[in-house]
C-alpha positions in Angstrom: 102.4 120.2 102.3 99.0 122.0 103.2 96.8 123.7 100.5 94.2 125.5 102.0 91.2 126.9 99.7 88.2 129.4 100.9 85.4 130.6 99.9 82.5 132.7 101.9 80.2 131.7 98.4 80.1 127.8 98.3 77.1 125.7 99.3 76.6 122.4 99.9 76.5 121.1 96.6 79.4 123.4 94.9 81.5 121.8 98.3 80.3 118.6 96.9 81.8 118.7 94.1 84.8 120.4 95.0 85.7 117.7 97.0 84.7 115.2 94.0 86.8 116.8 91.8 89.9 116.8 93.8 89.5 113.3 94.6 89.0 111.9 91.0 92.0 114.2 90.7 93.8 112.4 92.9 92.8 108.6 92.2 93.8 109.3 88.0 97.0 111.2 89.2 98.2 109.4 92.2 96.5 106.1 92.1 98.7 104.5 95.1 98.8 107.6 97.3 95.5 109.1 99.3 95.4 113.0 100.0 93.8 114.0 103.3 91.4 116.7 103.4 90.3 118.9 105.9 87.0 120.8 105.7 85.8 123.5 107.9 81.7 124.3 107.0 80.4 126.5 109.7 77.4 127.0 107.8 76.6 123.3 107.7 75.6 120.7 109.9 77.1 117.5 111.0 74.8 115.7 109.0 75.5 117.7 106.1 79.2 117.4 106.0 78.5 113.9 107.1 76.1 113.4 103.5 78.7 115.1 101.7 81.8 113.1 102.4 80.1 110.1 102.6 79.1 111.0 98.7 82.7 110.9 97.2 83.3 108.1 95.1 85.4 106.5 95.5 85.5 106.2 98.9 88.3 107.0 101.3 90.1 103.9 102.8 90.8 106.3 105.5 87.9 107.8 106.9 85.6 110.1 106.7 85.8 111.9 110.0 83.9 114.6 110.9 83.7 116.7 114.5 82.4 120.4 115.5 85.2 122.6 116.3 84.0 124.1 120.0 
C-alpha cells in the first residue's frame, strides 16, 4: 500500500507536524507495526529535512534516511 499526500502550501513546521501526527497515529493504532514514509521537500535543505525527522518522537527504529534526488 502507498498513500501519497501533496501540498505546494506546507512549510517546514506544518511538514513537521504532519509527520508527528501520522506517527503518534501510528504508534496508538499499530503499536507493533512501523509505517515508512517518504518525503520529497524540494524547497528544503538536507539539513532541514534532516531537523525535521530527527524531531519525531518517538523515534524511528528504522531510520531516518534522507538523500537529494539528482
Amino acid at each position: 500500500m502507498q498513500v501519497t499526500i501533496g501540498s505546494e502550501q506546507l512549510e517546514k513546521e506544518d511538514l513537521r507536524a504532519l509527520i508527528q501526527a501520522i506517527r503518534a497515529c501510528e504508534t496508538t493504532t499499530f503499536p507493533e507495526k512501523e509505517i515508512k514514509i517518504a518525503v520529497e521537500a524540494p524547497d528544503l535543505s538536507m539539513v532541514d529535512m534532516d531537523d525535521i525527522i530527527r524531531s519525531i518522537q518517538p523515534p524511528y527504529r528504522h531510520g531516518p534516511f534522507t538523500f537529494k534526488r539528482p
